[in-house]
C-alpha positions as CSV (number, residue, x, y, z in Angstrom):
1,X,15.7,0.1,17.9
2,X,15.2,-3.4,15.8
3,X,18.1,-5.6,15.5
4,X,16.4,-7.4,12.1
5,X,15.4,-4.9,9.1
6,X,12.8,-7.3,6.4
7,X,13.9,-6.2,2.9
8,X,11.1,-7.1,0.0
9,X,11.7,-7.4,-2.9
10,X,8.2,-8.5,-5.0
11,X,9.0,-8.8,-8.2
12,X,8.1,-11.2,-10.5
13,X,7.6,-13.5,-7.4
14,X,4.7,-11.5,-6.5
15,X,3.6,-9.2,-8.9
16,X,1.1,-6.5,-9.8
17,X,-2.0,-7.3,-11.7
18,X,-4.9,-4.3,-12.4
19,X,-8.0,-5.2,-13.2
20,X,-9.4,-2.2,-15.1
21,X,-5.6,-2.1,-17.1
22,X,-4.2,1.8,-17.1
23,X,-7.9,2.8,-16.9
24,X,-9.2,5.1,-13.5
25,X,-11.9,7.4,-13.1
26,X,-10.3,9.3,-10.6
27,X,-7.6,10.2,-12.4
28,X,-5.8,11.4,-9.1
29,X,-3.3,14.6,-9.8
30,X,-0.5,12.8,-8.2
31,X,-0.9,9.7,-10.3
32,X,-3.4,10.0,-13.4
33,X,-3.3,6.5,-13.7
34,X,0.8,6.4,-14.7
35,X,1.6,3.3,-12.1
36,X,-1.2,1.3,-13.8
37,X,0.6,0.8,-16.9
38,X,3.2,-0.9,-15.0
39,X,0.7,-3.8,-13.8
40,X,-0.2,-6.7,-15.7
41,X,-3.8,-6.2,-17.0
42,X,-6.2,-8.8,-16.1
43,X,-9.9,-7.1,-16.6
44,X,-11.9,-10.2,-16.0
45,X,-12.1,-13.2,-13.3
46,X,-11.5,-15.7,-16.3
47,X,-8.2,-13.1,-17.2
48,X,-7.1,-13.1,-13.8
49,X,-7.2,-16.6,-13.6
50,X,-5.1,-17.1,-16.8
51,X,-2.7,-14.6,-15.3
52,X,-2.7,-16.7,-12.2
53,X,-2.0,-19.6,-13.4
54,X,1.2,-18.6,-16.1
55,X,2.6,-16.5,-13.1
56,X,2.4,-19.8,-11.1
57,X,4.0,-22.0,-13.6
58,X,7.0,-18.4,-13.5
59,X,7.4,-19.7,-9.7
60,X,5.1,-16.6,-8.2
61,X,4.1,-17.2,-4.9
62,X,1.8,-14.1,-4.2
63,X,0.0,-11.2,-6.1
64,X,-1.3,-7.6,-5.3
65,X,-4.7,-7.3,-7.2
66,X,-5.8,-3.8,-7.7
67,X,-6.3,-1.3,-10.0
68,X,-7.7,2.8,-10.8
69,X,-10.9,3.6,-9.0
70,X,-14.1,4.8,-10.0
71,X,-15.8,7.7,-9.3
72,X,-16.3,7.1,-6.2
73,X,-13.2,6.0,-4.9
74,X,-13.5,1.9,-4.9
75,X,-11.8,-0.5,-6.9
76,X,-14.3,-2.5,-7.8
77,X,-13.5,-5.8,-6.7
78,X,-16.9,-7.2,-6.5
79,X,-17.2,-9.5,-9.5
80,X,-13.6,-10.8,-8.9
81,X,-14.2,-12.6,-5.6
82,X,-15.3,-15.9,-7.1
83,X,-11.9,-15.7,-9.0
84,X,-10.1,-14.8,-5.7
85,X,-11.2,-17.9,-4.3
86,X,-9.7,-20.1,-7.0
87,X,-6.5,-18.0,-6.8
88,X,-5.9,-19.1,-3.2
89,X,-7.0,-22.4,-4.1
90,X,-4.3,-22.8,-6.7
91,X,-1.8,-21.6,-3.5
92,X,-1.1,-18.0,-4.7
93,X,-1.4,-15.5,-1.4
94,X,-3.4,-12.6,-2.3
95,X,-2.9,-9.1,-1.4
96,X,-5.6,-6.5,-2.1
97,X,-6.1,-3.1,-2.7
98,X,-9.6,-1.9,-2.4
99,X,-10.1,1.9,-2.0
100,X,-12.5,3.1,-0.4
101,X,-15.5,0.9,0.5
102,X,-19.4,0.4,0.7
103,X,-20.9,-1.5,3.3
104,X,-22.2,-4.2,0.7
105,X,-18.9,-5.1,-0.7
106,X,-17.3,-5.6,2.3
107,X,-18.7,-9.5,3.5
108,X,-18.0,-11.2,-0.2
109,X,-14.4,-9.4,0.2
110,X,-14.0,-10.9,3.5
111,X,-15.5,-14.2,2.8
112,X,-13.0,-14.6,-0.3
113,X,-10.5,-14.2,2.7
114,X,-7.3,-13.2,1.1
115,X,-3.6,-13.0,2.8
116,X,-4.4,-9.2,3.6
117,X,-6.5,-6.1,2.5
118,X,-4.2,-3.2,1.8
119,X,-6.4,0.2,2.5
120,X,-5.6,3.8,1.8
121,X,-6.1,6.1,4.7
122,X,-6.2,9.9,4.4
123,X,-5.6,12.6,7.4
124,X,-6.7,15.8,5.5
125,X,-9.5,16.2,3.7
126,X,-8.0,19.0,1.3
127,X,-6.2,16.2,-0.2
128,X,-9.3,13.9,-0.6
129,X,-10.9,17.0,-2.5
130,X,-8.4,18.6,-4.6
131,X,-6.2,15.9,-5.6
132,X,-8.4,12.7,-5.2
133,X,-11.6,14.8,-6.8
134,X,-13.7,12.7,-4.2
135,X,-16.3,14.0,-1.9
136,X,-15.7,12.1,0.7
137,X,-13.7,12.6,4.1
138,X,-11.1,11.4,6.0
139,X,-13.8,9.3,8.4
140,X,-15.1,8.0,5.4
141,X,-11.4,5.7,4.8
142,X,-11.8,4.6,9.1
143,X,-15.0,3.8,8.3
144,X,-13.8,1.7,5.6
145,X,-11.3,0.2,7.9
146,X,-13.9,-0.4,10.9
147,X,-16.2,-2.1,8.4
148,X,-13.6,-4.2,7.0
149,X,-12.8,-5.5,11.0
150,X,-16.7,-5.2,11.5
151,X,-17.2,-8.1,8.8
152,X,-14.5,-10.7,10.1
153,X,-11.2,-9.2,7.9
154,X,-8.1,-11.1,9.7
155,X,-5.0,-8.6,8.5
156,X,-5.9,-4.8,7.3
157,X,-2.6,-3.2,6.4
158,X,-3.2,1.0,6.0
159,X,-1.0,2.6,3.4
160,X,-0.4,6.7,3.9
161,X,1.3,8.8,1.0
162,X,3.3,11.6,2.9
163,X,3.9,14.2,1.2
164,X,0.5,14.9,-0.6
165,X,-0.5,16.9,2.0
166,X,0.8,21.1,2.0
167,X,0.2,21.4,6.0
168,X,2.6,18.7,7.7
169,X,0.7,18.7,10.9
170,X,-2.2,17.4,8.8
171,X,-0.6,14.3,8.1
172,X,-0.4,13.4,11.8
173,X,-4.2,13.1,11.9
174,X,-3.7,9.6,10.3
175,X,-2.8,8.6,13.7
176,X,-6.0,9.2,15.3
177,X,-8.0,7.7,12.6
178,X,-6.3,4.6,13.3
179,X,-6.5,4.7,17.2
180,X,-8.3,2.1,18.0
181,X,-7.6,-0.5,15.3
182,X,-5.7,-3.8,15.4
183,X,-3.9,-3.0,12.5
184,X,-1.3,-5.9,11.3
185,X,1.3,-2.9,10.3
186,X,1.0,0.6,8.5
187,X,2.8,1.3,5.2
188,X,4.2,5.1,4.7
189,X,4.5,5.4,1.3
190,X,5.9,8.8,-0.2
191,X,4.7,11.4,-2.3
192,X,6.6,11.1,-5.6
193,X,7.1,13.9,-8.6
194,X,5.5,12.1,-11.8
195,X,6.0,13.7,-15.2
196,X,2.4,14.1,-16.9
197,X,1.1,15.0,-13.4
198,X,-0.5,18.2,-12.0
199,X,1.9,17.7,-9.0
200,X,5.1,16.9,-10.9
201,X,6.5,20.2,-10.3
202,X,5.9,19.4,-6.5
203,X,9.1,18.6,-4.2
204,X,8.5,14.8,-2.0
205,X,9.2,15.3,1.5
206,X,12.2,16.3,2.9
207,X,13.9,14.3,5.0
208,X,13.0,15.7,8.2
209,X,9.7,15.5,8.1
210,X,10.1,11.8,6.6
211,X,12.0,11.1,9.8
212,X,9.5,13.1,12.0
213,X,6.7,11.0,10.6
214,X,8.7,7.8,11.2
215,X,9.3,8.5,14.1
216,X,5.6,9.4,15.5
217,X,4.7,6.5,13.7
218,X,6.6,4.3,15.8
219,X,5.3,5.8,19.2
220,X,1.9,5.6,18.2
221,X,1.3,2.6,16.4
222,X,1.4,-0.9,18.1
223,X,2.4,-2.3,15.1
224,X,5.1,-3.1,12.7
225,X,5.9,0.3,10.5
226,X,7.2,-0.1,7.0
227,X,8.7,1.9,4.1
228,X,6.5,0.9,1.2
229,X,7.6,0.8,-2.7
230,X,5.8,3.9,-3.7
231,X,8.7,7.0,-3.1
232,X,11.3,8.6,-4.6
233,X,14.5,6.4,-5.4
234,X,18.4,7.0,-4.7
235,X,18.0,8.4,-1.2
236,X,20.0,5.2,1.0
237,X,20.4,8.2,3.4
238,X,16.5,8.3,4.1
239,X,16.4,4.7,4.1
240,X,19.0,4.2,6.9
241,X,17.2,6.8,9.1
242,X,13.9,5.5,8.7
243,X,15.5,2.1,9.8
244,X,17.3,4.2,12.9
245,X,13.7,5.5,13.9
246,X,12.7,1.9,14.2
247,X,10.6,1.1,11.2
248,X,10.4,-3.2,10.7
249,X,10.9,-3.4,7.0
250,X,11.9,-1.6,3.7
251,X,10.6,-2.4,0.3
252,X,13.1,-2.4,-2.4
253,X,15.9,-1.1,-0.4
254,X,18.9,0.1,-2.3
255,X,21.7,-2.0,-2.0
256,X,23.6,0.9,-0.2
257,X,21.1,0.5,2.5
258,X,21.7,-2.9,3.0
259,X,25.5,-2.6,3.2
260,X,25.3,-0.1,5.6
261,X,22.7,-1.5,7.8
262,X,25.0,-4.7,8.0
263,X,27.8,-2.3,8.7
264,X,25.3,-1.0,11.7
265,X,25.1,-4.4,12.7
266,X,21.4,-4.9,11.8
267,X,20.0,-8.4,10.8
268,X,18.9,-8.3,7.1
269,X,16.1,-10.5,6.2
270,X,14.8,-10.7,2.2
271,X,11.4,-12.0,1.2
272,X,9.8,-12.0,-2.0
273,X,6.2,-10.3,-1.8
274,X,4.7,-7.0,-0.3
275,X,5.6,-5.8,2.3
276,X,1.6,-5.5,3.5
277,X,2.8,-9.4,4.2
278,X,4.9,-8.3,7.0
279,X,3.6,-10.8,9.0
């Protein structure tokens, strides 16, 4: 079990900027491009940078740069790494989210060299069909992350959304996509009910199967495990167990969590950025 639990809270301190705005091709039926609208919309390098620089003078130390795929399942990143480059230059750390990848877009991406590269990974390929509309499979997201390793990347961070998937044992194939890699940590992020959505009348995951997950996680992973920001709110029960199973960090805890983890005698420390940062 882990003594120390890492609580992040992002925030304005390290926020979330889309570069295509609430506009995805994909149009995913768990998302249909809802979380966008939440980003801050920078659709060109010279709008990023202008982003960057009045989230700077706000005191931001950080920012996750992503935004809706196209067709094929990318963000489409390519024309931004120029802008990246300046962004690290002006001392902002930069956390990004690509999709899925092409062999060609990989080296510029790794040359910009930002803090981390946060990668979707998918176990079952039902999911990759009928809610991501992609033809692609799950090899196709290792092959991303064996590319992105491949071409010099320092810190890959997976993410996995439980709960998208109707067959449980499905999700554990993530595992053995990963086998293999020196991932820096893997996020589990969980499947949430939007309203608009084709899924919203979908339950997440209960909590055993959370736990399960967790749990597996932990045994199979040589890494640090963490509960990412994406998932349901208001259950500190699920919270508290995923910390009992041994994961290294929480994003967004609530504050029931952290009284009761100090009650449990756990170590609470708070930073302000993604938890992809973990370390």
């Amino acid at each position: 079990m882990n003594d120390k639990i890492v609580a992040f809270y992002p925030g304005k301190n390290f926020p979330a900027i889309s570069i295509t705005g609430s506009y995805c091709s994909l149009m995913c039926d768990h998302c249909r491009g809802v979380y966008l609208r939440d980003m801050i919309t920078a659709i060109s390098p010279e709008a990023l940078l202008s982003v960057a620089a009045s989230i700077i003078s706000q005191g931001a130390e950080g920012i996750l740069l992503s935004g809706g795929s196209n067709a094929e399942g990318r963000v489409e990143l390519d024309r931004f790494v120029p802008a990246i480059k300046e962004i690290k230059k002006m001392g902002l750390k930069v956390n990004v989210h690509t999709g899925l990848l092409t062999p060609d877009a990989i080296p510029p991406l790794v040359e910009a060299d930002p803090a981390v590269f946060s990668v979707d990974v998918v176990g079952d390929e039902k999911v990759i069909k009928n809610i991501f509309h992609l033809e692609a499979t799950p090899a196709d997201y290792m092959n991303a992350i064996e590319l992105l390793f491949d071409n010099g990347a320092k810190k890959v961070v997976p993410h996995f959304c439980l709960g998208l998937s109707e067959d449980p044992e499905k999700d554990r194939d993530v595992f053995d996509l990963l086998s293999g890699f020196p991932i820096s940590a893997f996020v589990i992020i969980l499947f949430r009910p939007t309203p608009g959505t084709p899924l919203f009348d979908r339950r997440p995951p209960d909590e055993s199967n959370i736990v399960d997950f967790v749990n597996t996680a932990v045994d199979l992973l040589h890494c640090p495990i963490l509960i990412g920001c994406m998932r349901p709110r208001g259950n500190w029960k699920i919270e508290i167990e995923c910390a009992r199973s041994g994961v290294a960090g929480i994003a967004l805890p609530s504050r029931r969590t952290i009284e009761r983890l100090k009650e449990l005698d756990y170590k609470i420390e708070a930073r302000k950025c993604c938890c992809a940062l973990y370390r």
